[in-house]
C-alpha positions as CSV (number, residue, x, y, z in Angstrom):
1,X,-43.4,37.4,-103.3
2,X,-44.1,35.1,-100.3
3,X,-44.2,31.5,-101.2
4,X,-47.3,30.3,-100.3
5,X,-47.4,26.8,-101.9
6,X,-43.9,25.0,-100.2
7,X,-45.2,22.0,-98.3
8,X,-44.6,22.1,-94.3
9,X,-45.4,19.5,-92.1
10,X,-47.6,21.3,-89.8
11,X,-49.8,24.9,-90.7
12,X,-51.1,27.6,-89.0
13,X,-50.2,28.5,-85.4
14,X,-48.9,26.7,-82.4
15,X,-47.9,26.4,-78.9
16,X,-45.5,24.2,-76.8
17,X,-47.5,21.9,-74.8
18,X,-46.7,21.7,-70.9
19,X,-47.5,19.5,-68.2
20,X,-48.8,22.7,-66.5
21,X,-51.8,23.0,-69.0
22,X,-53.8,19.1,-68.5
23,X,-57.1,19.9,-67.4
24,X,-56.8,23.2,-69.8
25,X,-59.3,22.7,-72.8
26,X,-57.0,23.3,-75.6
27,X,-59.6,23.1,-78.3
28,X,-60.3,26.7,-77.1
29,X,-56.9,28.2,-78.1
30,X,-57.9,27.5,-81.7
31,X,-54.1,26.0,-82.2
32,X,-53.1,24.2,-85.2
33,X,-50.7,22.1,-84.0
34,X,-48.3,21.4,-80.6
35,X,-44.8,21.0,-79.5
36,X,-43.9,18.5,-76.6
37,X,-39.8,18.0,-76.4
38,X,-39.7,13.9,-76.2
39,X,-37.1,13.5,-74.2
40,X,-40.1,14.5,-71.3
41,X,-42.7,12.1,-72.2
42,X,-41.0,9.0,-73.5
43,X,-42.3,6.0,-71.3
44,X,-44.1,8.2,-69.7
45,X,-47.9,6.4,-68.8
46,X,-50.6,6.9,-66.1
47,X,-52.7,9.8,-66.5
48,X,-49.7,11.8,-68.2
49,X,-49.2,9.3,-70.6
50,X,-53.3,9.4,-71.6
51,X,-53.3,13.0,-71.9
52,X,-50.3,13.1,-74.2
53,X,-52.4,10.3,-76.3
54,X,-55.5,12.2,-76.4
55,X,-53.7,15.3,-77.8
56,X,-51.6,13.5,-80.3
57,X,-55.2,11.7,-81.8
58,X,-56.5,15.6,-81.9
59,X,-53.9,17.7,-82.9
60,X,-50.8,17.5,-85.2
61,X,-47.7,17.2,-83.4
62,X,-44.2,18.4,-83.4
63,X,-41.1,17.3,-81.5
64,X,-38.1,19.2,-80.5
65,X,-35.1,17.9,-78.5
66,X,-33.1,18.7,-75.8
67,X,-30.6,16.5,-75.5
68,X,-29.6,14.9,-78.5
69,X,-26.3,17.6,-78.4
70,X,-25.1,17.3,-81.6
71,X,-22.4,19.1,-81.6
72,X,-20.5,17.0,-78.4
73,X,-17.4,15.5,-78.5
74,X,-19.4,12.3,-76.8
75,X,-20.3,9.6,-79.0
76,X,-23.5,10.2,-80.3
77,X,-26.6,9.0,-78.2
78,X,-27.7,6.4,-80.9
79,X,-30.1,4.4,-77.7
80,X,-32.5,8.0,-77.7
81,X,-32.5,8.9,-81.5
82,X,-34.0,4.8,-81.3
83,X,-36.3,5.8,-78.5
84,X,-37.4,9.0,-80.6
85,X,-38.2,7.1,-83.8
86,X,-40.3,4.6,-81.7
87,X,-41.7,7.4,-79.8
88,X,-42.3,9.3,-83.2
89,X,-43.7,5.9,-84.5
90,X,-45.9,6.1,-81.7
91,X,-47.8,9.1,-82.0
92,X,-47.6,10.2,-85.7
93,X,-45.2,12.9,-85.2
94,X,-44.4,15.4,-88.0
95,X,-41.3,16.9,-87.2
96,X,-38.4,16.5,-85.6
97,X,-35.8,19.1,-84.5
98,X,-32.8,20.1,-82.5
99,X,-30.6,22.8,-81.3
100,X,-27.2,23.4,-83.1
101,X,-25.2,23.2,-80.0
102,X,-24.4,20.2,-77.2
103,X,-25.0,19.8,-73.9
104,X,-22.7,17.0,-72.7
105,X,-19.7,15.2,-72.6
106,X,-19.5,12.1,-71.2
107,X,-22.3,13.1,-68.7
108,X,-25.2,16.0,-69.1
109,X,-24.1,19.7,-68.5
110,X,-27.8,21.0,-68.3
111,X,-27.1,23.6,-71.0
112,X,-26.8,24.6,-74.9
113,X,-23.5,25.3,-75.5
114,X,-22.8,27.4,-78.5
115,X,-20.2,24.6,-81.3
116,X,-17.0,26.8,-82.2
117,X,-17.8,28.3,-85.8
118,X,-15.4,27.0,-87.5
119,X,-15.3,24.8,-91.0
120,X,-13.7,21.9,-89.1
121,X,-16.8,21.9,-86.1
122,X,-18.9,22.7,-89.3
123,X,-17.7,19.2,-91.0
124,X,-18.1,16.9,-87.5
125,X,-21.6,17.9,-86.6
126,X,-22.7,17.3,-90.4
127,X,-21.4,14.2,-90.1
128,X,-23.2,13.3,-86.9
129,X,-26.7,15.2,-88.0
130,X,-26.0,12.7,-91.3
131,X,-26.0,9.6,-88.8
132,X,-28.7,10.5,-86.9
133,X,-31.1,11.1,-90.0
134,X,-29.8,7.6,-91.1
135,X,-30.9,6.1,-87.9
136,X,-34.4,7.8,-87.6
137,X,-35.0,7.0,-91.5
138,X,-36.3,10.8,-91.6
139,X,-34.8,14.1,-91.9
140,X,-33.9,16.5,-88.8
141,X,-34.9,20.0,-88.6
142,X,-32.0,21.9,-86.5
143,X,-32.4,25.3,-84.6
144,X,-30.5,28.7,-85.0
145,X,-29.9,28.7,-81.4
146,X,-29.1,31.6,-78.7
147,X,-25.5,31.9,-77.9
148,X,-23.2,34.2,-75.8
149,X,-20.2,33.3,-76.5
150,X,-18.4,32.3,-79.9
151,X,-15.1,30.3,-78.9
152,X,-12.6,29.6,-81.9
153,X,-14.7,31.8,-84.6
154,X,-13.8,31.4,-87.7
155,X,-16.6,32.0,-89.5
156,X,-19.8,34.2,-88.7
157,X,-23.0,32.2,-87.4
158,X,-25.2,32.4,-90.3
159,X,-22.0,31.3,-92.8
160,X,-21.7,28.1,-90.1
161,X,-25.2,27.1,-89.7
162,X,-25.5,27.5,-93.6
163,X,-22.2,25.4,-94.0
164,X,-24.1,22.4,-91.7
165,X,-27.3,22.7,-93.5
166,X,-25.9,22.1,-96.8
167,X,-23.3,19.5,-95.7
168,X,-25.9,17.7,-93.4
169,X,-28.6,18.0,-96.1
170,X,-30.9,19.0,-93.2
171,X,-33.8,21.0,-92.4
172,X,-33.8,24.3,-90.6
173,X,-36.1,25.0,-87.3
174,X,-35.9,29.3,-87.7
175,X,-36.6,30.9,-84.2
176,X,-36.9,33.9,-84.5
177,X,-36.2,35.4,-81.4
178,X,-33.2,33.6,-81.1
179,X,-32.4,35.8,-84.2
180,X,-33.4,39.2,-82.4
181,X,-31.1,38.2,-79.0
182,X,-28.0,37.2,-81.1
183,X,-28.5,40.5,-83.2
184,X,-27.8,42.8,-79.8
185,X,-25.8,40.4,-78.0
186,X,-23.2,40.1,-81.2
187,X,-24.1,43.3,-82.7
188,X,-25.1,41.9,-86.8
189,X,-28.0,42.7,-88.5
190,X,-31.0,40.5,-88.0
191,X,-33.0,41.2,-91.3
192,X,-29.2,40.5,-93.3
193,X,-29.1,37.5,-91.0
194,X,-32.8,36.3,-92.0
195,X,-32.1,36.9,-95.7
196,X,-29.2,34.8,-95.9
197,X,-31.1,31.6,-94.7
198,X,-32.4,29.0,-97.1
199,X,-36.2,29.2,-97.4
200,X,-36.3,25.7,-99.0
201,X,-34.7,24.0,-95.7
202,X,-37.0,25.9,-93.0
203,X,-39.9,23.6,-91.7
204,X,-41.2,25.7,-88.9
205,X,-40.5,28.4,-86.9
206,X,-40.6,29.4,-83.0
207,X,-41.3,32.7,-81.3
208,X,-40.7,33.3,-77.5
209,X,-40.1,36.1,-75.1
210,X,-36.6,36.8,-73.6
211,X,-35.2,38.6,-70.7
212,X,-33.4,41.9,-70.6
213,X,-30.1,41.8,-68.5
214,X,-28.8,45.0,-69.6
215,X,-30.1,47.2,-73.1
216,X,-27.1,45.3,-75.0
217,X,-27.4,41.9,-73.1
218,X,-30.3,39.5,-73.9
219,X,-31.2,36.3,-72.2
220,X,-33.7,33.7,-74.2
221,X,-35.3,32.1,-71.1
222,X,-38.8,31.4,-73.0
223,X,-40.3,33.2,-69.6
224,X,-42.2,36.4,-70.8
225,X,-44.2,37.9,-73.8
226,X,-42.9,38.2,-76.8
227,X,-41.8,41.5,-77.3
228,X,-42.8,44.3,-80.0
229,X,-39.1,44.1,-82.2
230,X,-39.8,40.3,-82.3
231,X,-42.9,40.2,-83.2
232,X,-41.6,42.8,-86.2
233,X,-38.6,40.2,-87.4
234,X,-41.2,37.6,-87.3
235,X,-43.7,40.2,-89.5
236,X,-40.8,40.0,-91.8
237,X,-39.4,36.9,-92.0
238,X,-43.5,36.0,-93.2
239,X,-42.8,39.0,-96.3
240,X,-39.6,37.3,-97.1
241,X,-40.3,33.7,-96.4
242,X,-44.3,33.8,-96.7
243,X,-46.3,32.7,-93.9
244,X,-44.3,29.8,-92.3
245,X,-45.6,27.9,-89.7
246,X,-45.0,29.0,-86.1
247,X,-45.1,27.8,-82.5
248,X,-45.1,29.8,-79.6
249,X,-42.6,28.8,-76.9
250,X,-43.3,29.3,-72.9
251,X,-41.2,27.4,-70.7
252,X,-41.5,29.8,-67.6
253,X,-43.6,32.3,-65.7
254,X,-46.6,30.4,-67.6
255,X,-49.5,32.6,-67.7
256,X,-53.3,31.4,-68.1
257,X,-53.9,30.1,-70.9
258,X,-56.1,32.5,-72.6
259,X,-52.8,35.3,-72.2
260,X,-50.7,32.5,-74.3
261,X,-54.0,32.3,-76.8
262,X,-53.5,35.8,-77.9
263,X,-49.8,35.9,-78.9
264,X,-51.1,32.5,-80.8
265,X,-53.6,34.5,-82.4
266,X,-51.3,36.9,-82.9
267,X,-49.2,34.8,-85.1
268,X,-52.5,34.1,-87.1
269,X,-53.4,37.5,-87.8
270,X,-49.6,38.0,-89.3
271,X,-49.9,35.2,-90.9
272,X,-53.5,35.7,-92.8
273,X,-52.0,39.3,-93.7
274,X,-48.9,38.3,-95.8
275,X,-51.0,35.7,-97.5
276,X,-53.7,37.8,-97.7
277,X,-50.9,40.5,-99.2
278,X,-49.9,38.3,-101.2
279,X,-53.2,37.2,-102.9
280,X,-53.8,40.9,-103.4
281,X,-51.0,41.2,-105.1
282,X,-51.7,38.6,-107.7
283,X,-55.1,39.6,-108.1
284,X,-53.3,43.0,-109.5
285,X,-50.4,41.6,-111.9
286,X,-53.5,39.6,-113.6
287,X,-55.8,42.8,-113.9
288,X,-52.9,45.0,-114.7
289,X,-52.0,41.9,-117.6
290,X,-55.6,42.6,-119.0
């Protein structure tokens, strides 16, 4: 049965917040809570800076990085995770996450790069995930992330991300398209994939479109609807998991804003039908008990 009474940060349904949307009324979307990666609005002021501070009175907020790269062979960045926990400080922030991958080395790349799966990589980025939770006084949520290329495997992706996890003592971020793209691309079974994560580390979830290079190449670019067989995996990671928070991802190609409201509604309606499944469900074992 879904777990309906583990504590999350956040509830409900979500969407990443972009500079695109000020002037929208977001109170219309009916969201729960929003996204914002920091690394765009730290310092930021004028009439950014009072928009993001009207929002983050309003609404519950989430963070998740881009360029913390945890998994670089570059010292880690110990000036931003400083600047996220006065930034968190700032505007009550719930959550923070990251991407299981890096992105630089001595300089920015502009890009996640997939961390070799192997027990040695496994080991390192613990390590640093360990420091950086030391330094922001708060735990990190990290993100299954898309990938299209394993260099060095050793072990399979959900054996090293479970490996970090437990070493780190972290939190998970579970996107679940990311999930859906790796299953083509590497050719493993997504549900065996979700069912072998740790439903005690998982603090929210994201959902986004992708694009379609070729029927067994798929590209997460955050740029179109989320399609049909995600929205499924997502319908079942809520049966397995119960009905986690999630946040809608658009980064590209953003439509108006009452197109993004019903794939947030969407999540809604999936999510009020596991719990909803799940109360009836109850309600049955105690009449069939009688």
């Amino acid at each position: 049965m879904p777990n309906s009474t583990r504590e999350y940060p956040v509830n409900g349904a979500g969407l990443g917040l972009r500079r695109s949307m000020m002037g929208e009324d977001l109170s219309l979307a009916q969201v729960d809570f929003l996204e914002v990666a920091p690394e765009n609005w730290i310092g930021v002021g004028g009439r950014y800076g009072r928009w993001l501070r009207e929002y983050t009175e309003r609404f519950p907020f989430v963070i998740h990085g881009l360029s913390l790269s945890i998994g670089s062979p570059a010292p880690l960045d110990e000036a931003l995770l400083l600047s996220i926990k006065a930034f968190m400080r700032e505007h009550d922030i719930r959550c923070y996450s990251e991407h299981l991958s890096y992105c630089s080395d001595h300089g920015h790349l502009y890009d996640l790069l997939p961390i070799p799966f192997t027990e040695e990589a496994a080991h390192y980025v613990a390590g640093r995930i360990r420091r950086a939770q030391d330094i922001l006084e708060r735990r990190i949520a990290l993100e299954n992330v898309s990938y299209y290329a394993a260099p060095g495997q050793e072990m399979r992706e959900v054996e090293f991300l479970n490996a970090v996890l437990a070493e780190a003592d972290c939190d998970l971020l579970l996107d679940v398209n990311n999930i859906y793209v790796n299953a083509i691309n590497h050719q493993y079974d997504p549900l065996e994939f979700l069912h072998a994560l740790p439903a005690e580390r998982i603090r929210y979830a994201h959902v986004a479109g992708h694009y379609d290079e070729a029927e067994d190449l798929k590209v997460d670019t955050h740029g179109a609807p989320v399609i049909d067989p995600v929205w499924q995996l997502l319908q079942r990671a809520y049966e397995h998991f119960g009905p986690i928070p999630t946040l809608l991802e658009r980064d590209f190609n953003i439509p108006p804003l009452p197109e993004l409201c019903q794939e947030v509604a969407r999540i809604r309606d999936y999510q009020c039908a596991v719990t909803q499944s799940g109360s009836n469900a109850a309600v049955a074992e105690v009449s069939g008990g009688r």
